[in-house]
N, C-alpha and C positions, 0 to 999 in steps of 0.2 A: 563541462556543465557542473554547475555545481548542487549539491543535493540540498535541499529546501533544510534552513534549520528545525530540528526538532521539536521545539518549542512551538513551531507554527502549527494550531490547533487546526486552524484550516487545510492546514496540507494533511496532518492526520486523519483528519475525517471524513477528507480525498481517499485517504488509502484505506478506508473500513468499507468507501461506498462507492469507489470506481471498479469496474470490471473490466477485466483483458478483452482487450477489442478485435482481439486477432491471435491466431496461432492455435498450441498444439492446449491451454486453458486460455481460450474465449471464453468467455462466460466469467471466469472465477475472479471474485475479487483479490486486489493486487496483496491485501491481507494473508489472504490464503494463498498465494504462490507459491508453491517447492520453492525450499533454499534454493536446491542445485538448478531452479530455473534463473531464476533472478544471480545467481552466480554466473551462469553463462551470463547472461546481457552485459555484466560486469566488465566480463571477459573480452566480447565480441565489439560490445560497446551500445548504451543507452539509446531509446528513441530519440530524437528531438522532440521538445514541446514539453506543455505539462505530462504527459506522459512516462518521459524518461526522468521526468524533476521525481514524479510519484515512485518510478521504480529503483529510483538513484535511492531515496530518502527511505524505501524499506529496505536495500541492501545494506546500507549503514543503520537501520535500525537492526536485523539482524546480526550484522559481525557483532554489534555489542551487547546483546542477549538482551534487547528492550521490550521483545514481543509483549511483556507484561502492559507495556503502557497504553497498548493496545486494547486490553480488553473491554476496559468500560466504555469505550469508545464507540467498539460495533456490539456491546449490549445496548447503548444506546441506540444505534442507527438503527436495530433490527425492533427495538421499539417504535420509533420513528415509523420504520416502513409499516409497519404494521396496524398505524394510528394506538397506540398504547401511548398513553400517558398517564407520570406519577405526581 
């Protein structure tokens, strides 16, 4: 599988506002994952599905220290949720 390019604003903004569907962070958005979690999936090997596309594509945002690209993204979305609008 190959991991969603980075560029794709929409797969980003999959990973600011999707949440772990399952396991030891259900609940947590796939933004906020422990490295060393998303490092094992690495390891073990990806979901299928958008799923694994989302946690492929923050594993390689991580190895390259992009987390910054990330921010404005889920300050948006947590505006979003919130109905706040600028």
């Amino acid at each position: 599988m190959e991991p969603a390019p980075i560029t794709d604003s929409k797969v980003l903004f999959e990973i600011v506002s999707t949440k772990m569907p399952f396991g030891r962070y259900e609940g947590t958005l796939i933004c906020d994952l422990p490295e060393n979690y998303i490092v094992w999936f690495k390891q073990k090997g990806f979901p299928k599905g958008r799923l694994g596309i989302l946690l492929e594509t923050m594993y390689e945002i991580e190895l390259n220290g992009l987390n910054e690209l990330l921010r404005p993204l889920k300050k948006d979305f947590g505006n979003r949720k919130y109905g706040i609008v600028k």
